[in-house]
PALO-934066 format. One record per residue (C-alpha): residue number from 0; residue in three letters; z, y, x. Coordinates in steps of 0.1 Angstrom, whole numbers, plus 2048, in hexadecimal, padded with zeros to 3 digits. Layout:
residues N
{NUM; 'ala'; {Z; Y; X}}
...
***
This chain:
residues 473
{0; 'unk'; {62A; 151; 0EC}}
{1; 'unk'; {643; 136; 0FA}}
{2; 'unk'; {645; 146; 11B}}
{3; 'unk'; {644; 168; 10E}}
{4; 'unk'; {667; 15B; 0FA}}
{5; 'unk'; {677; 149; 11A}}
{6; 'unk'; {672; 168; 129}}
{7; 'unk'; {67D; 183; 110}}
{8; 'unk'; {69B; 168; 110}}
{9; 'unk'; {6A3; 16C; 139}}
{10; 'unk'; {6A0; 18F; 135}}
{11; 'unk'; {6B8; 192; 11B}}
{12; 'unk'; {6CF; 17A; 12A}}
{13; 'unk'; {6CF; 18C; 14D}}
{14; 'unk'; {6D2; 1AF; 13E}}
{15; 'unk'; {6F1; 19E; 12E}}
{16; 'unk'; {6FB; 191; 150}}
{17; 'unk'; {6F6; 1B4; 162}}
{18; 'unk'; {70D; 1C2; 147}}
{19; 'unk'; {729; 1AD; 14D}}
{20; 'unk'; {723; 1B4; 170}}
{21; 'unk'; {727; 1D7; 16C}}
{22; 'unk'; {740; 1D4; 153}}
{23; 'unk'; {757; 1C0; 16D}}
{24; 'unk'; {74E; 1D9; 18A}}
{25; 'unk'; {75F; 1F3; 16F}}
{26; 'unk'; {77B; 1E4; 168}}
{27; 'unk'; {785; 1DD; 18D}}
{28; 'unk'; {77F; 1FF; 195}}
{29; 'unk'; {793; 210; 177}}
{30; 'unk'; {7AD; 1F7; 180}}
{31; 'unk'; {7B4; 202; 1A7}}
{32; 'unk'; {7B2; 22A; 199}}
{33; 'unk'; {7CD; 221; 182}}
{34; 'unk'; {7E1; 213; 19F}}
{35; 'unk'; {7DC; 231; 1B6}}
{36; 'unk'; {7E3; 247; 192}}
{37; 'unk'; {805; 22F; 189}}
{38; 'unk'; {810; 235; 1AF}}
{39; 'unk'; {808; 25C; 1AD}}
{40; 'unk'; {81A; 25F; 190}}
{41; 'unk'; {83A; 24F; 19D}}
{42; 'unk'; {857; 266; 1AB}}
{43; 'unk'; {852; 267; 1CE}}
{44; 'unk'; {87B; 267; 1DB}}
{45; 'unk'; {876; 245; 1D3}}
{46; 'unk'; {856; 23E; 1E2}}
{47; 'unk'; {844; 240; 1FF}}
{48; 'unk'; {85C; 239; 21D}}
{49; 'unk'; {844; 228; 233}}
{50; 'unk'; {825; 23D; 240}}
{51; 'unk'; {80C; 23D; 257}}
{52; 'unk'; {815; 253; 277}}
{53; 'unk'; {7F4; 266; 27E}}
{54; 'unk'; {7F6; 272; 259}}
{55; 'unk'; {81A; 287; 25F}}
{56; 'unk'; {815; 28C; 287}}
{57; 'unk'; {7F8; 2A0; 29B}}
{58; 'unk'; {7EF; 27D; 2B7}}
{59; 'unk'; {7E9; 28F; 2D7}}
{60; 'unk'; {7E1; 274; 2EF}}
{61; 'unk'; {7E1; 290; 310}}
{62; 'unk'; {807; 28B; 309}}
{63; 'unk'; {81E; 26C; 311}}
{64; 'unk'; {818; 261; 2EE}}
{65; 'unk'; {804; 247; 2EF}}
{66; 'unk'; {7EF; 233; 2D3}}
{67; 'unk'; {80C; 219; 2D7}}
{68; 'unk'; {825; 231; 2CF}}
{69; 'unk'; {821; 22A; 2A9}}
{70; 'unk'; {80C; 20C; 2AA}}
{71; 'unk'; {81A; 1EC; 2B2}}
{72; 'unk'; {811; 1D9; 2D3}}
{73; 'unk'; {822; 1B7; 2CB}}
{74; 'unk'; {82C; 1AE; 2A7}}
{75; 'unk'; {821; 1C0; 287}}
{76; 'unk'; {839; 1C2; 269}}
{77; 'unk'; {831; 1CB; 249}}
{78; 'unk'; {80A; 1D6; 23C}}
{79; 'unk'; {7FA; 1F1; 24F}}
{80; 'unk'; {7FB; 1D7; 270}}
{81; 'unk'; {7F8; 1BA; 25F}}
{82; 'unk'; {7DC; 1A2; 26B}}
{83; 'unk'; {7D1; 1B4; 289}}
{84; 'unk'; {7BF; 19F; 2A5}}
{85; 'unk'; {7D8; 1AE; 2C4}}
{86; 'unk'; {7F7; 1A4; 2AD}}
{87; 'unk'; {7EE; 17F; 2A1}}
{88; 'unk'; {800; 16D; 2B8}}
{89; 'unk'; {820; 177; 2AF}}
{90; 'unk'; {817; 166; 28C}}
{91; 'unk'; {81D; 143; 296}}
{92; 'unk'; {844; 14F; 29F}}
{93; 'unk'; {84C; 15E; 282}}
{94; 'unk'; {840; 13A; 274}}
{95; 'unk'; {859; 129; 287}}
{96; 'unk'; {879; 144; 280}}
{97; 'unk'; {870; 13E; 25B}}
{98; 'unk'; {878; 118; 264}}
{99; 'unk'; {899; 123; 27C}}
{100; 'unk'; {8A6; 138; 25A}}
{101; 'unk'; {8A0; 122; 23E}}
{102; 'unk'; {8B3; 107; 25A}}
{103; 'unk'; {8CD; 123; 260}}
{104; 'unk'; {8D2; 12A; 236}}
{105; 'unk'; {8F1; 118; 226}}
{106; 'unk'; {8E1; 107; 20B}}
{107; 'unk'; {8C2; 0F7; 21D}}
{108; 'unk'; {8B2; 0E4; 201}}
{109; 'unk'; {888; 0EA; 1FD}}
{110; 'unk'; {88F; 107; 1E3}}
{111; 'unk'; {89A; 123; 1FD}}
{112; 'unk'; {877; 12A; 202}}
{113; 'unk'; {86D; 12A; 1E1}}
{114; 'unk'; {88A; 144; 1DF}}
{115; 'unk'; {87F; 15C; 1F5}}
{116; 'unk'; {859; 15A; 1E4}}
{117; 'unk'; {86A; 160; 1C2}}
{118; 'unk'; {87F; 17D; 1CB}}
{119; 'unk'; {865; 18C; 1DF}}
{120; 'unk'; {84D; 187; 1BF}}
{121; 'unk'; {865; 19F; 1AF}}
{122; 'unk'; {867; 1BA; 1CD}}
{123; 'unk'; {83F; 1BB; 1D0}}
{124; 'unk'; {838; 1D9; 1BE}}
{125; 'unk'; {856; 1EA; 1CB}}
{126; 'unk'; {84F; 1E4; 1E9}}
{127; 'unk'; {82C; 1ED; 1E8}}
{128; 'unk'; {833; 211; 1DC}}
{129; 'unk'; {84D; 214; 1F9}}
{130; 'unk'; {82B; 21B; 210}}
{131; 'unk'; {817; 23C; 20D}}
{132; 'unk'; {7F6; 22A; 20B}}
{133; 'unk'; {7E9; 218; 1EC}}
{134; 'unk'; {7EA; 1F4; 1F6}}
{135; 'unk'; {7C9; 1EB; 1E6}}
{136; 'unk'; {7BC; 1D4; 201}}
{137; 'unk'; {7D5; 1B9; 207}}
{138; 'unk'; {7D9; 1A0; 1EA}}
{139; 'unk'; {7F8; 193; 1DE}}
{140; 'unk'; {7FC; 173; 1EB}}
{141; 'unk'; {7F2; 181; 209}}
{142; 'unk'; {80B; 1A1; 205}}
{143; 'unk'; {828; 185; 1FB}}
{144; 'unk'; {820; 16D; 216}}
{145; 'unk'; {827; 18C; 22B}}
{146; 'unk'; {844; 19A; 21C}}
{147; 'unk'; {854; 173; 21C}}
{148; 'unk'; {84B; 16D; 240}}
{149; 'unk'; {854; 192; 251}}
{150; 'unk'; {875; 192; 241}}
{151; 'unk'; {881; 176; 24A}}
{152; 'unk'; {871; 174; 271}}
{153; 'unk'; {885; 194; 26E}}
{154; 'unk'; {8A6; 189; 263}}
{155; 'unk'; {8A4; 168; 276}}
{156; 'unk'; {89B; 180; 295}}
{157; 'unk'; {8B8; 194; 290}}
{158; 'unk'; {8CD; 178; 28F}}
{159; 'unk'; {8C2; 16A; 2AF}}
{160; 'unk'; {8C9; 187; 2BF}}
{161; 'unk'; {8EE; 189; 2B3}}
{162; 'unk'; {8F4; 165; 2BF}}
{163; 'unk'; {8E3; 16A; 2E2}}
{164; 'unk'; {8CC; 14D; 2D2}}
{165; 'unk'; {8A8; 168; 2DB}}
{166; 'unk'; {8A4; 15F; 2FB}}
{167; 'unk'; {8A0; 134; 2F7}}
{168; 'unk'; {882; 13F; 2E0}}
{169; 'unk'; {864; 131; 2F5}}
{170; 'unk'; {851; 14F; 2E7}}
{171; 'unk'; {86C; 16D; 2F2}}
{172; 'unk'; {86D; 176; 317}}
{173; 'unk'; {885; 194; 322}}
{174; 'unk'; {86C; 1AB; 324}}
{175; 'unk'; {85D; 1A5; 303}}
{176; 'unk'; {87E; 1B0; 2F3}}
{177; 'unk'; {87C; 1D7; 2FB}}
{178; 'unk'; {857; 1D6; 2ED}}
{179; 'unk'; {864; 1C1; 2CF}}
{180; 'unk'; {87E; 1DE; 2C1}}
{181; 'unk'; {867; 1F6; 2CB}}
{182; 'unk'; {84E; 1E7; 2B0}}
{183; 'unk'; {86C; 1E4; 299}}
{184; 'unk'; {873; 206; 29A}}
{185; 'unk'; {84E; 213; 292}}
{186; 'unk'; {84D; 224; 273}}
{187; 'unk'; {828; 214; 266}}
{188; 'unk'; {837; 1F6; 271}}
{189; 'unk'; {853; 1EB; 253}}
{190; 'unk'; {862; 1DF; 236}}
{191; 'unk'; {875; 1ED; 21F}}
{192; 'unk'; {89E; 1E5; 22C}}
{193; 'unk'; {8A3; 1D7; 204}}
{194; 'unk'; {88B; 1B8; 20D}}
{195; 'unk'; {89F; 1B0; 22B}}
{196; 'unk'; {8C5; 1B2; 215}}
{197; 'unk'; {8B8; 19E; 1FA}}
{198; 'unk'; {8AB; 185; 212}}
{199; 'unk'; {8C7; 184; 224}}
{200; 'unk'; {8DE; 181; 206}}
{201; 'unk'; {8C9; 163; 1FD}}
{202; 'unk'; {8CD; 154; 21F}}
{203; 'unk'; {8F0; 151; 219}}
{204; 'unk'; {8F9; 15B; 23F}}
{205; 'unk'; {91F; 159; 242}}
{206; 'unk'; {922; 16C; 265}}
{207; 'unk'; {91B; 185; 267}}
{208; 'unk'; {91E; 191; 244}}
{209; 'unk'; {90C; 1B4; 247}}
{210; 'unk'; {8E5; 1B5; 24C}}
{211; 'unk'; {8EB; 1DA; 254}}
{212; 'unk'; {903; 1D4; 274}}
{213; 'unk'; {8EB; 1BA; 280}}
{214; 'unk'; {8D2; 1CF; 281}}
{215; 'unk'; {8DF; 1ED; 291}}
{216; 'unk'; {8ED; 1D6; 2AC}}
{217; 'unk'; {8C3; 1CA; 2B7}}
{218; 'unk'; {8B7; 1F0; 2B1}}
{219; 'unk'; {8D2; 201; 2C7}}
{220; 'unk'; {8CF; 1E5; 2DD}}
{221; 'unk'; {8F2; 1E0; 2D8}}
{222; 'unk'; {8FE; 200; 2E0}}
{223; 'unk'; {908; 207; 2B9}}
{224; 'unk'; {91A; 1E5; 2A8}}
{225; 'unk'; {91C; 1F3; 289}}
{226; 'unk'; {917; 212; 270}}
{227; 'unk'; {931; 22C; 270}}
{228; 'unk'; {943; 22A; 24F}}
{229; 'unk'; {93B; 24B; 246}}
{230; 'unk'; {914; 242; 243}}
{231; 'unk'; {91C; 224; 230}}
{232; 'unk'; {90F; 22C; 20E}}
{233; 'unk'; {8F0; 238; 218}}
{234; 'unk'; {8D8; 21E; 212}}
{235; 'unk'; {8BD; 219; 22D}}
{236; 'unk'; {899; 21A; 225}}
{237; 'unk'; {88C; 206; 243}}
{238; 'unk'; {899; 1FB; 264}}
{239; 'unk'; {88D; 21D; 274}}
{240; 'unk'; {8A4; 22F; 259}}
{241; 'unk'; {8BA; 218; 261}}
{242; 'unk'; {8BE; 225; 286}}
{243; 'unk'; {8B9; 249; 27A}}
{244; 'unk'; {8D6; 245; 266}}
{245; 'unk'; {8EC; 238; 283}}
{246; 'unk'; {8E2; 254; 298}}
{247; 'unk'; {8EE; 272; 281}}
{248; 'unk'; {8FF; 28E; 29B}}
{249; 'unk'; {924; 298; 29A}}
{250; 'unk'; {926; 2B8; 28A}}
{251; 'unk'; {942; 2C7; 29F}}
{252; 'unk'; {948; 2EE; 298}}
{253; 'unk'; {963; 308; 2AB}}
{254; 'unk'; {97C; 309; 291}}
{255; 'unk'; {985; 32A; 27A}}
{256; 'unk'; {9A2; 333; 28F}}
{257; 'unk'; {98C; 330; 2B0}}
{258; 'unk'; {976; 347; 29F}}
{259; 'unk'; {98E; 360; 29A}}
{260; 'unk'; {99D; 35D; 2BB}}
{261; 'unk'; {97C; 364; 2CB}}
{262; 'unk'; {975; 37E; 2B7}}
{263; 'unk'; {996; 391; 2C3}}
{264; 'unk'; {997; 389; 2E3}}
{265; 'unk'; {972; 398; 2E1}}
{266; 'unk'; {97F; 3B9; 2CC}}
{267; 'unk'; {991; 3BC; 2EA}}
{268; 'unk'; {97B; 3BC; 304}}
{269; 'unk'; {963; 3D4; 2F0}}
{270; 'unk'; {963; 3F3; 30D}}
{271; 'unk'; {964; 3D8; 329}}
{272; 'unk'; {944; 3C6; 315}}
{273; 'unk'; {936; 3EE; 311}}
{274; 'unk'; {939; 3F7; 337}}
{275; 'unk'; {92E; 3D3; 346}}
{276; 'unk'; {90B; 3DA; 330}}
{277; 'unk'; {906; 3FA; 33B}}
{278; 'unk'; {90A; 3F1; 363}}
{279; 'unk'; {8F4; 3D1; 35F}}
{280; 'unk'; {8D8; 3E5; 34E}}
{281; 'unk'; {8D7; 40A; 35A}}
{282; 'unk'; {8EA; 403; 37E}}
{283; 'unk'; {8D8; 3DD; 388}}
{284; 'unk'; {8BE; 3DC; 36D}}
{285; 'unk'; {8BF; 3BB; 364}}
{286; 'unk'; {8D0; 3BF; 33F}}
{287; 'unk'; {8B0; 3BA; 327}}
{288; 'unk'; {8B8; 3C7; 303}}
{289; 'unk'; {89A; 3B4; 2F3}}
{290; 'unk'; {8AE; 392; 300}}
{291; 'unk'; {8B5; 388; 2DD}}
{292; 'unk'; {8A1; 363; 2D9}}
{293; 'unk'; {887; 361; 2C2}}
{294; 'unk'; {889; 343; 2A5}}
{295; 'unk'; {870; 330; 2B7}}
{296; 'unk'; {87C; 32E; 2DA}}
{297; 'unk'; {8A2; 327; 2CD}}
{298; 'unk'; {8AF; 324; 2EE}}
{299; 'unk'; {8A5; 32E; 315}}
{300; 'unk'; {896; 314; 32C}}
{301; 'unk'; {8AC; 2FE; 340}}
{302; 'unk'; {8A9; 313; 35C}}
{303; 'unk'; {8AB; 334; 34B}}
{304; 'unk'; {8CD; 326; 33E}}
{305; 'unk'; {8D7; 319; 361}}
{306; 'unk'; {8CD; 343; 36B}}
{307; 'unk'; {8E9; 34F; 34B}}
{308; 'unk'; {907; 33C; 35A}}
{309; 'unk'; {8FE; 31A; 343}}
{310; 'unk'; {90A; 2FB; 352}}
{311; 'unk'; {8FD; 2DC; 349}}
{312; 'unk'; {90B; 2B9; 345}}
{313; 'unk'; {902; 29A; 33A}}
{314; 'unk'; {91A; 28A; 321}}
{315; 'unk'; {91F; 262; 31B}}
{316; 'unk'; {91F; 25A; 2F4}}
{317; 'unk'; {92E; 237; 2EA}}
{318; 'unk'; {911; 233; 2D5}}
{319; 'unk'; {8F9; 23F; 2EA}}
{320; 'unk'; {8F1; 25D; 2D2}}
{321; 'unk'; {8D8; 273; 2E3}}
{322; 'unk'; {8DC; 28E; 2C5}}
{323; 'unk'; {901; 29A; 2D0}}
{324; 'unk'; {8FD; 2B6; 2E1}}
{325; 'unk'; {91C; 2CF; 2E6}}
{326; 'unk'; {920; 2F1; 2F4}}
{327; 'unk'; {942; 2FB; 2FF}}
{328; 'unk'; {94F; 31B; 316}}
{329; 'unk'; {92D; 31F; 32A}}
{330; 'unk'; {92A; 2F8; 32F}}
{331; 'unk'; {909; 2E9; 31D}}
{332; 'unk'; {90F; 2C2; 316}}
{333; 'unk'; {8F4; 2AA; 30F}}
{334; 'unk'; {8EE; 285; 30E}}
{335; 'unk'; {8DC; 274; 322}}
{336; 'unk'; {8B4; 26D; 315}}
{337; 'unk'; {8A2; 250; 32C}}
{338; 'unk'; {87F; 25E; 325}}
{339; 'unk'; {867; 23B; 326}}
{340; 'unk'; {850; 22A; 310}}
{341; 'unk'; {867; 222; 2F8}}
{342; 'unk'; {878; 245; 2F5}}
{343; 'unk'; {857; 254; 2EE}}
{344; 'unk'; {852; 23C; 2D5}}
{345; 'unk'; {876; 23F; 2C1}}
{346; 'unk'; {873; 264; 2C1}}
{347; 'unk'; {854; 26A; 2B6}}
{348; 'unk'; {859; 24E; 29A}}
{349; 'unk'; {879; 25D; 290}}
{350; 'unk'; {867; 282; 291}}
{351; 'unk'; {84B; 273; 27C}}
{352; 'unk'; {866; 260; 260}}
{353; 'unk'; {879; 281; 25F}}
{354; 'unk'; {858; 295; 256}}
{355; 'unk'; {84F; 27C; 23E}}
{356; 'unk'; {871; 27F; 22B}}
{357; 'unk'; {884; 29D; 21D}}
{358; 'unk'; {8A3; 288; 217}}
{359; 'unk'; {8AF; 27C; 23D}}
{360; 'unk'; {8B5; 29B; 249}}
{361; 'unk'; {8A3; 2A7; 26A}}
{362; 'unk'; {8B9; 2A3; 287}}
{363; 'unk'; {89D; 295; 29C}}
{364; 'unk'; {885; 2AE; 298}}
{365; 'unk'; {8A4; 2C5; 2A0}}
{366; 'unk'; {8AE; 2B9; 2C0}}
{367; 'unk'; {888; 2B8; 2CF}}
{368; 'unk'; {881; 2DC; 2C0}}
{369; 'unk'; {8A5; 2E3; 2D7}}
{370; 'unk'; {897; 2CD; 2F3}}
{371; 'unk'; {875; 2DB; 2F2}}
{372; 'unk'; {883; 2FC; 2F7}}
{373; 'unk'; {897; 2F5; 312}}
{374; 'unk'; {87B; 2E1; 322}}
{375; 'unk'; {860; 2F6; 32C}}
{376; 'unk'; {853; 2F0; 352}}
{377; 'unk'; {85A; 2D2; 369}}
{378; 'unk'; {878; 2EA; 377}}
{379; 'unk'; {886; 2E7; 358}}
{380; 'unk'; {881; 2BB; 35B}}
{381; 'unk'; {892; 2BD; 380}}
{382; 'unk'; {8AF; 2D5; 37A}}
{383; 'unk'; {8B8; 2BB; 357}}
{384; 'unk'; {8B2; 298; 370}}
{385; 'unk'; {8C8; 2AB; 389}}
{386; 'unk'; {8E5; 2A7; 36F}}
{387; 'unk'; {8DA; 287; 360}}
{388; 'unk'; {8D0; 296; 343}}
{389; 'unk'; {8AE; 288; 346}}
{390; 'unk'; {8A4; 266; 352}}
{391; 'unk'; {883; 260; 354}}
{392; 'unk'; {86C; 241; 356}}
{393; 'unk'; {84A; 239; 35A}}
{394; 'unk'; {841; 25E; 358}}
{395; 'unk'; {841; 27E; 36B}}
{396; 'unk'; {853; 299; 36C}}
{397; 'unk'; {830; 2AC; 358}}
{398; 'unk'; {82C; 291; 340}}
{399; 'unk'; {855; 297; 337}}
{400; 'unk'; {84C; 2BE; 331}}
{401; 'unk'; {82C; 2B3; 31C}}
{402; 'unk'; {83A; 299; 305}}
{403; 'unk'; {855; 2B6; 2FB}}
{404; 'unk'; {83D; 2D1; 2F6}}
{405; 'unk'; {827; 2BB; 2E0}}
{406; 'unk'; {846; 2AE; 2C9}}
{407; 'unk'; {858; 2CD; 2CA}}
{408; 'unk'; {83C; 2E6; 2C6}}
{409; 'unk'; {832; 2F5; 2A2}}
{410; 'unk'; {823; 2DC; 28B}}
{411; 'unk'; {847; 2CC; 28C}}
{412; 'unk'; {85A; 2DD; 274}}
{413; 'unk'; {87A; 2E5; 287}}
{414; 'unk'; {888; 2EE; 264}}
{415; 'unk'; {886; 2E2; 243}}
{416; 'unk'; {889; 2F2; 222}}
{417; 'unk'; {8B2; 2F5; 21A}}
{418; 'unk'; {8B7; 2DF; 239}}
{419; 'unk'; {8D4; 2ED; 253}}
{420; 'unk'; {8C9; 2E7; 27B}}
{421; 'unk'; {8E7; 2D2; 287}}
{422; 'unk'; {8E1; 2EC; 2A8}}
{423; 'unk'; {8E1; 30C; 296}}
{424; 'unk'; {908; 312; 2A2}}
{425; 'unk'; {8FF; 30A; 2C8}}
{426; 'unk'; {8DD; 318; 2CB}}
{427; 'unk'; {8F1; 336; 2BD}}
{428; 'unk'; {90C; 335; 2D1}}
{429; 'unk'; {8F5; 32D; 2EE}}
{430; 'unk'; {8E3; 34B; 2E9}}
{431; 'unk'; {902; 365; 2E5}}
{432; 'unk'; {910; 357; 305}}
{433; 'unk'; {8EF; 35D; 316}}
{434; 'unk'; {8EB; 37E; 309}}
{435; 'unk'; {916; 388; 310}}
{436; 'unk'; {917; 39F; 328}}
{437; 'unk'; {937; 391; 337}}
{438; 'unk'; {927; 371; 33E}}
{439; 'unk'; {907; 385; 34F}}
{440; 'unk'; {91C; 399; 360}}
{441; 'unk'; {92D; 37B; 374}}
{442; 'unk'; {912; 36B; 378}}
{443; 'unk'; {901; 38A; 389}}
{444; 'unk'; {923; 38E; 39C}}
{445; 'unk'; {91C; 368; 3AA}}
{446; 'unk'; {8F8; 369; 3B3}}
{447; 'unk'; {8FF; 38A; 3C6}}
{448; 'unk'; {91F; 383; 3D6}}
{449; 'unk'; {90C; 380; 3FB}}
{450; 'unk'; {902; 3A8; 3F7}}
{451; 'unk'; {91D; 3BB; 401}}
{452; 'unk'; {90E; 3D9; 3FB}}
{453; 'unk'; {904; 3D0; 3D8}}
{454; 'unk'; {925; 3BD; 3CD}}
{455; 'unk'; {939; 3E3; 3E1}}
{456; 'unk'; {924; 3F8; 3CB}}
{457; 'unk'; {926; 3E0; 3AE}}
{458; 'unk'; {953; 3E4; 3AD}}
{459; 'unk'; {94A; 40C; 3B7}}
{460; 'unk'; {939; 413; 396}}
{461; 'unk'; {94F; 3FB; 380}}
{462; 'unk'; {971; 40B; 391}}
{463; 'unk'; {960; 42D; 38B}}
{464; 'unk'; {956; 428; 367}}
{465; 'unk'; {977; 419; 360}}
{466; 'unk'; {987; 438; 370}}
{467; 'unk'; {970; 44F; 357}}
{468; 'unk'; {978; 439; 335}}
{469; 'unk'; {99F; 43A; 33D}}
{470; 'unk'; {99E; 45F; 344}}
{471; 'unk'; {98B; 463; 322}}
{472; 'unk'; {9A2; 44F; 30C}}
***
């Protein structure tokens, strides 16, 4: 009976265990389902800036975008990277520019630390809903750790750079720069741009006083010093927003009166316009009616342009904008694009950020739907390099005409809902000076200037026909 008791005893008591057991499996379960349900339920314009790549972009790895295109090769910032095996090393450096800032800050008593802990204790779950995955996995000390030690290898990094300091660091060789702001720049590979202002608020830094400037000047490698004025209130999500920002195209538009001019000058020339169609379609053949572009194709290739009278040249911006492109009286300008490793990588970063977000506008995805359209064959690649337009590295002319098909093709959006295409005025006016019959006729005049025959019978008919239309009116 004793042992029948002890037993009935250890039942009980392990039935009791099993239920607390299951009771604690519950309540950890019902407690990450009302996370994911609290972050659901949150608006999302104020959420979800930082996502994973694959998730907004099609990965075709036939295509010069490569697996390090949106993954980082040397440091990882941020969670999604954090802890992985290829990116450790860089760990023990962000150690030591920890040590460099809280050396650097004005007021270098033991509690700066404990300052950047505390206000990062009050950004946590901020920050946390800034990234489109649940962070479930990572602990906070762990998440806090990180937040402390990325910001400020981040600022301190920054800093370097500005005072030509980058280079004494044992662990920074010149060619690990390039790589370095190419892993900045990745768009699962960030923090939210707040972490790195309060920090640096906290830091005290006299000079330079703007976190923003001192950024743009690493990410443009210099080329951009600071934000133009006119971008100043928007506030930066991340430093790949951050460059987005600094990139935004000049809008430049013919004015109203050039408008009307054109359009008189053009009421003018109405029989002129009337008789050159009618010789370059029923006389030479070579007027198609059905010329008119479709949506999709925006513009003709490079060398369909070059064929229309288009001339192309390549344009030097102060800021090294690649998104100003300009079309004035026949002459196509463009900026240079060095297409390398770290081109690919920007672009399709910046493509992927403006798919993820409705509020930055979509100049990016504009200019490669424009780019993809005018790049079709490797013709298209040599007659562009043949006026500097394209500079290419490390790849061929086939890999150029690949990596714009795949960005520019249709799962991009070219447009977004109640979004205006900063190209819509010269992919328009592209298109009516393609399809002018002024413009065709010179360049038919041009190409067959050699025939005598054709050019003699060419001024016949158009003396003749002018002949007939004055003797009519």
């Amino acid at each position: 009976m004793i042992h029948e008791g002890i037993f009935f005893i250890l039942i009980i008591r392990y039935m009791n265990i099993a239920d607390i057991e299951v009771e604690k499996a519950s309540i950890s379960v019902k407690t990450k389902l009302q996370h994911v349900l609290d972050c659901l339920q949150k608006p999302k314009e104020v959420h979800n800036t930082i996502n994973k790549v694959e998730i907004l972009l099609e990965i075709n790895y036939n295509t010069p975008i490569s697996y390090y295109s949106y993954h980082p090769k040397i440091i990882s910032i941020g969670p999604y990277h954090h802890g992985k095996n290829n990116l450790l090393s860089m760990e023990n450096t962000k150690y030591k520019y920890l040590n460099n800032l809280l050396s650097r800050c004005v007021d270098k008593d033991r509690n700066m630390l404990d300052r950047f802990v505390e206000a990062a204790c009050k950004m946590e779950e901020n920050v946390r809903d800034c990234y489109g995955e649940v962070l479930v996995n990572i602990k906070q000390d762990e998440f806090l750790e990180m937040l402390v030690l990325d910001g400020c290898f981040l600022i301190e990094f920054l800093l370097k750079f500005h005072f030509h300091e980058v280079y004494q660091s044992m662990s920074m060789a010149n060619w690990s720069i390039p790589l370095i702001r190419k892993d900045l720049l990745l768009l699962e590979n960030q923090i939210p741009f707040s972490v790195l202002e309060i920090f640096y608020s906290i830091a005290q830094i006299k000079e330079p006083s703007n976190i923003r400037d001192l950024a743009i000047e690493f990410l443009s490698n210099g080329t951009i010093t600071s934000i133009p004025e006119q971008y100043h209130e928007i506030v930066p999500y991340h430093l790949l927003h951050l460059l987005h920002i600094s990139l935004h195209p000049n809008f430049a538009s013919n004015s109203d009166d050039d408008h009307v001019l054109t359009s008189s000058l053009l009421l003018q020339q109405i029989p002129f316009t009337w008789v050159l169609s009618w010789l370059l379609k029923y006389v030479f053949g070579i007027l198609n009616t059905n010329t008119n572009l479709s949506i999709a194709k925006l513009v003709p290739t490079a060398v369909e342009l070059q064929n229309f009278g288009v001339k192309f040249i390549t344009v030097v911006q102060q800021n090294h904008n690649f998104l100003n492109i300009q079309f004035e009286n026949g002459i196509l300008k463009i900026p240079s694009l060095i297409i390398n490793f770290e081109t690919v990588s920007l672009v399709v970063n910046l493509l992927a950020f403006e798919q993820s977000r409705a509020d930055v506008g979509s100049y990016v995805t504009n200019y490669t739907a424009f780019m993809s359209s005018i790049v079709k064959t490797t013709c298209d690649v040599t007659a562009l390099q043949g006026f500097h337009i394209i500079k290419r590295q490390l790849y061929n002319n086939d890999d150029v005409v690949m990596f714009f098909s795949r960005i520019g093709d249709r799962e991009i959006r070219i447009w977004k809902e109640d979004d205006r295409n900063y190209l819509d005025g010269i992919i328009q006016e592209v298109n009516e000076f393609c399809n002018n019959p002024i413009y065709r006729f010179k360049v038919m005049v041009k190409r067959n200037f050699t025939r005598s025959r054709t050019i003699i019978t060419l001024i016949s008919t158009t003396v003749m026909l002018f002949s007939a239309w004055n003797t009519i009116m």
